[in-house]
N, C-alpha and C positions, 0 to 999 in steps of 0.2 A: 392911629389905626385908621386905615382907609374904609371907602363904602363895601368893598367887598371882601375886605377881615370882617367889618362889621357882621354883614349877612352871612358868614360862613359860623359866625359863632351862636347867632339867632338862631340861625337853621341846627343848629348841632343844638342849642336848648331844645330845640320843639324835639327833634328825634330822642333824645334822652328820655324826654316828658314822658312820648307820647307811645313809644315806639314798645315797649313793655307790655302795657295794655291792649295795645292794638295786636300783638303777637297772641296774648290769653282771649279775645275778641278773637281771633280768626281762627284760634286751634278750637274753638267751638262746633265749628261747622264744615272744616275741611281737615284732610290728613294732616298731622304732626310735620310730614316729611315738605309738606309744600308753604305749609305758614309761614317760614321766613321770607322765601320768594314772593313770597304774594304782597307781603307788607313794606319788604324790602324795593317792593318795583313802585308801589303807593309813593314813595318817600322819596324815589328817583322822580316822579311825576310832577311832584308840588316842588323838588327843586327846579323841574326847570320851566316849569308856572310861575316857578317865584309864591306860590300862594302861602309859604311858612312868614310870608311879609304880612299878612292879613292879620287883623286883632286875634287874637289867643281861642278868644269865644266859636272864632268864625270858624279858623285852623283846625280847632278840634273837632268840629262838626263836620266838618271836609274831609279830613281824614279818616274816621268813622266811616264815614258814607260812601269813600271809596272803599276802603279795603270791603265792606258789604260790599257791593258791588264788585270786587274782584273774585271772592267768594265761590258768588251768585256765578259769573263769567267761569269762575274755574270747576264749579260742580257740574254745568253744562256741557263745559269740553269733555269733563268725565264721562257723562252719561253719554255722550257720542261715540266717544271715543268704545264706549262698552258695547255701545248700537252694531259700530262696525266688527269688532273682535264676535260680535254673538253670528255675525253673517258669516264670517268667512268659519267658523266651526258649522255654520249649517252647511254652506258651499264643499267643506267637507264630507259631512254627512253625506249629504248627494251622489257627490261623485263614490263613496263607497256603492250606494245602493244600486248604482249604473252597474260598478262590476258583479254586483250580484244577481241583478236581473240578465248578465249577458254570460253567467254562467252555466256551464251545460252537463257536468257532469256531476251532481247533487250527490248521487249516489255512492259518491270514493270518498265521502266524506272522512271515513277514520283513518285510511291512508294519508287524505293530507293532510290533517288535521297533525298529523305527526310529523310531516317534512314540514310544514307551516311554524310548530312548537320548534324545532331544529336551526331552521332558520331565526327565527327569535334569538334563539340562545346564542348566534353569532352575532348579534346587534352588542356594539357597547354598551358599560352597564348601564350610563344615566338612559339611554334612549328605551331598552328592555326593563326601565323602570316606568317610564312614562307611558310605555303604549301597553305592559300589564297593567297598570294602573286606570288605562280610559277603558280598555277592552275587553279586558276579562273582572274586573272590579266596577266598571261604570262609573266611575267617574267623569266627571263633567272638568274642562279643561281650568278654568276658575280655582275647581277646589283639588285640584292635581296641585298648581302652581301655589295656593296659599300649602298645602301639607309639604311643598319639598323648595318652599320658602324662593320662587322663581316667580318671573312674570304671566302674564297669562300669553303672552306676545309670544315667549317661548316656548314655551309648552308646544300650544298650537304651531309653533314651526319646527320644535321638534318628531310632534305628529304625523305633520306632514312629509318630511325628510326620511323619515321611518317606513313611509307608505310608500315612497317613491322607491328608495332601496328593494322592500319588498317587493314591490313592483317588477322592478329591474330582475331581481334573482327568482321568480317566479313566474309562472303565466298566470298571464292577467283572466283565466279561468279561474284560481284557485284564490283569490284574493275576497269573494264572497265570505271564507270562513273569520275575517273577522268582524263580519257582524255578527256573528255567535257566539263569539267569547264574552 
């Protein structure tokens, strides 16, 4: 057996060792769906560190210490990642409130309010599930996408694709009334 069977077969002991606990270690602190990624990339790292060459003692400490710190690195991106999903639902919000302040005709409310309902009911049905759901129920894009088992990514682009259509098939007067559902 040459030097590099040798270290192919060391490295496959430490991954066997180690790889088990470091999976129940990192489903502690991060989603189910991402633990193997996470440990799995730890394990791509120290092969090509060569650091599975280190005494046993050291390895194990290393390994530990990265995947925490992959963790650490991955609840981070999350939380950014949430940072910017919560901006662009406010940059929503916004541009709602623009067409309500440049609306001028308040008072025909019950009339559109009924072409506005009509129009809905032409929307496919996942989308006139989605924007009854934020609009006239309040919901928050987050707990739309955990109740109909979607991302929050789409939701909010199916929101937005809803308001554009709307948009399009309406005048941009009448688009006030869905801040009031």
């Amino acid at each position: 057996m040459n030097e590099k069977d040798n270290q192919i077969v060391h490295y496959r002991h430490v991954y066997m060792q180690y790889a088990p606990m470091l999976l129940k270690f990192a489903n502690r602190f991060v989603s189910s769906f991402f633990v193997e990624d996470i440990v799995h990339d730890v394990f791509l790292k120290i092969w090509d560190k060569q650091v599975f060459l280190l005494p046993e003692d050291e390895v194990k400490r290393i390994l530990f210490a990265a995947v925490r710190n992959a963790c650490i690195d991955h609840l981070r991106r999350m939380s950014l990642e949430e940072e910017i999903i919560d901006k662009r639902a406010l940059q929503l919000k916004i541009d709602e409130l623009n067409f309500f302040e440049n609306s001028e005709d308040l008072f025909m409310r019950q009339n559109i309010l009924e072409f506005v309902l009509k129009k809905i009911e032409e929307l496919p049905e996942r989308k006139q599930e989605i924007f009854r759901l934020s609009y006239i129920e309040g919901m928050k894009a987050n707990e739309i996408a955990k109740q109909l088992n979607l991302s929050v990514r789409t939701v909010e682009n199916q929101l937005y694709r809803t308001l554009l259509l709307l948009r399009k098939s309406l005048s941009s007067k009448f688009i006030f009334l869905f801040i009031i559902f």
